[in-house]
N, C-alpha and C positions, 0 to 999 in steps of 0.2 A: 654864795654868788660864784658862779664860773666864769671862769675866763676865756672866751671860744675867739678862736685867729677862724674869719674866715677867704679860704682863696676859692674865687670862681674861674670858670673855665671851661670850654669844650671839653678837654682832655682827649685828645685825636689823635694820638694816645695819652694816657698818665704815663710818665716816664718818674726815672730818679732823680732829677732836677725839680719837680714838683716835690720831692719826697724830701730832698735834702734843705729844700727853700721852707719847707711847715716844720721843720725839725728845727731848724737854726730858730725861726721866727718864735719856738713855742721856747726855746732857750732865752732868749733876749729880751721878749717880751713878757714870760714867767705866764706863759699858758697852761688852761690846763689840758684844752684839743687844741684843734685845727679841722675845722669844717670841709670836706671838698666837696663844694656848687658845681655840682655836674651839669650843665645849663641845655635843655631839651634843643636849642638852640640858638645860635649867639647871632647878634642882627650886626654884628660888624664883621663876622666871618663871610666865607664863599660856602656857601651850600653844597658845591664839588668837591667831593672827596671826604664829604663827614659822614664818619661809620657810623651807624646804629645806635642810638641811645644804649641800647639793652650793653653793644659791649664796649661801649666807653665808661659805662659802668662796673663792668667786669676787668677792664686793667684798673682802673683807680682801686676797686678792691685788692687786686695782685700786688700793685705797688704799695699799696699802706698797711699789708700784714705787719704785724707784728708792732704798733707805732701807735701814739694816742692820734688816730687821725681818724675820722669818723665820714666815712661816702654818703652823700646823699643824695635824689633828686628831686628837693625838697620845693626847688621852684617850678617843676614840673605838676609838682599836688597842688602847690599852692595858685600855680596858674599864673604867676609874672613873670611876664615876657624882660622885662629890664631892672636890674641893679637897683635902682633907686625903689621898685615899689616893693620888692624883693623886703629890701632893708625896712621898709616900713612896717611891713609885717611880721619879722621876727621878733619883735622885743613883743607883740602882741600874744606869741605862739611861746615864747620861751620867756616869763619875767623876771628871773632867776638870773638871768644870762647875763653878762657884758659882750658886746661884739668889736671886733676892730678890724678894719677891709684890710687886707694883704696881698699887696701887684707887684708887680716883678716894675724894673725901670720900663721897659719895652711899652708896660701900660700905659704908662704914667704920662710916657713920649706921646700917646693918643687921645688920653682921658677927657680932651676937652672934645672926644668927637662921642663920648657917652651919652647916652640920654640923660635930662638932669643930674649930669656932673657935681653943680655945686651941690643942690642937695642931699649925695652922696656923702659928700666932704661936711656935712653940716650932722649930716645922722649917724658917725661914727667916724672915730680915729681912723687913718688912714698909713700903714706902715710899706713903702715901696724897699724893694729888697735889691741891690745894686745886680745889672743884669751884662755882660760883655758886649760890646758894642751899641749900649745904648745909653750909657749914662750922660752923655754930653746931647743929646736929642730930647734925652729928659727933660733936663735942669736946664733948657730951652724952652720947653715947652709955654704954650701959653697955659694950661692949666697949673704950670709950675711958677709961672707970674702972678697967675690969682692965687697960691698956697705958699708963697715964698714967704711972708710975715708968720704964718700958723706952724712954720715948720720946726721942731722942738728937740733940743739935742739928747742923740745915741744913748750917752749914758744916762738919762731918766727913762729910758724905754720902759719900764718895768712898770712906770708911774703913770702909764696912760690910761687907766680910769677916771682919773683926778685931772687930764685935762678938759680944757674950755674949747668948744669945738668952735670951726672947722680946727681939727690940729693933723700934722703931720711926719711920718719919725722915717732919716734914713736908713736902711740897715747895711752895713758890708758885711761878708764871707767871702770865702773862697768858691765863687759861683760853680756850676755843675754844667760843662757847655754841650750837657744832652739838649738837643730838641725835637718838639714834633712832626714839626716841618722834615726834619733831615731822615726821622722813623719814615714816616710816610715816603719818602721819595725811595727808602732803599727798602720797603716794602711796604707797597701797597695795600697789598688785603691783610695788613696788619690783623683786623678784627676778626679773621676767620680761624683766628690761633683762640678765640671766645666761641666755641660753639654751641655750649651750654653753660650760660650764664647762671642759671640757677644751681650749679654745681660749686661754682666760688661763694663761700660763706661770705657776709659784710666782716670787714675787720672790727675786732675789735679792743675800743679805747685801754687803754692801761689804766683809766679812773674809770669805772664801769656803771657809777650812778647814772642812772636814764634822767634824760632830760623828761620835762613833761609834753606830753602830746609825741612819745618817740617814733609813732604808725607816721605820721610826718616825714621824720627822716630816712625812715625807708624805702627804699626804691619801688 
C-alpha cells in the first residue's frame, strides 16, 4: 500500500515553494510520493495569463527533479474538471494507493468556494500546510467551521490512514514566500523559457515501483 500526498494546482509557474511544501508534507506525513495535479484548468482561477498546459507541465517537471514527486495531467486523461470527481476516481484507477489532499492555508481560506467541498473532506484526509499571511483568514474560514471538530493533532500526522473521515491535520514549517503571482508579474512569458517540453524528461520518484494504469499519470 502507498502512501501518495496529493497537491493540485495550476502551477503558472511550479515554483520551490511548491517543492519545499511536498518535501516537508512527505516528512511529516511519512509519504512515500507527492502527486502534482497539474489541472488543464482551474475554474476558480482568471483564465488571463494562464500559460499552456504543455509548459506548466514542463516547470513542474524542472522543479521536482531529483525528489519523490511524480508530474501529472492525470485529470486531463481522466476528464474531471473538479476536485471532488477527480478524487472519486482515483482509488478506482490506483487500489493499492492511500490518498490525502495537501493545500497550502491560502486554500483552505477559499475551500468553501470549491465545488463539493464537503465531499472532498469526506473522500480523503485533508493536510493544510501553514502559508504567510493567510493563517488567520483560514482558521476563519467557514469551511474551517465545518472541519474544526475533524481537525486532528500535528503529532499523529504520520497516523492518517487510520483516521475517521472528514479529518484534518495542521502542518508548520518554515514556509517558502516564493509565489506565482510575483513569477508572473516580474515575468511574464515565463513559459517561453519551455519551448520544448518534450525535451524535459518526467522526474523521477526515488521509490520507482509503477503504480498501476501508469500511461494515466503521464502527460
Amino acid at each position: 500500500m502507498k502512501r501518495i500526498g496529493l497537491l493540485g494546482g495550476s502551477f503558472n509557474p511550479a515554483h520551490r515553494g511548491h517543492r519545499k511544501l511536498s518535501l516537508h508534507a512527505i516528512r511529516a506525513l511519512g509519504l512515500d510520493e507527492v502527486w502534482w495535479l497539474v489541472s488543464p484548468g482551474n475554474p476558480l482561477k482568471d483564465k488571463a495569463g494562464m500559460a499552456p498546459f504543455s509548459a506548466r507541465m514542463a516547470s513542474a517537471r524542472t522543479m521536482a527533479r531529483h525528489a519523490p514527486i511524480r508530474i501529472t495531467g492525470i485529470e486531463k486523461r481522466l476528464k474531471t474538471r473538479y476536485t471532488a470527481d477527480t478524487l472519486k476516481r482515483l482509488p478506482r484507477v490506483f487500489p493499492k494507493h492511500r490518498f490525502i489532499w495537501l493545500m497550502g492555508a491560502d486554500n483552505l481560506a477559499q475551500f468553501d468556494q470549491w465545488e463539493r467541498w464537503r465531499d472532498i473532506a469526506r473522500q480523503v484526509p485533508i493536510a493544510v500546510i501553514a502559508r504567510p499571511g493567510y493563517d488567520a483568514r483560514a482558521h476563519a474560514s467557514p469551511a474551517m467551521s465545518w472541519l474544526r471538530r475533524a481537525v486532528r493533532p500535528a503529532g499523529q500526522a504520520k497516523k492518517w490512514t487510520r483516521w475517521r473521515l472528514p479529518a484534518l491535520v495542521l502542518l508548520r514549517f518554515r514556509p517558502d514566500p516564493t509565489s506565482a503571482t510575483r513569477i508572473r508579474a516580474a515575468d511574464p512569458a515565463w513559459h517561453r523559457h519551455f519551448p520544448d517540453v518534450r525535451a524535459i524528461p518526467i522526474s523521477t520518484p526515488s521509490v520507482p515501483s509503477p503504480p498501476p494504469r501508469t500511461d494515466l499519470l503521464q502527460s
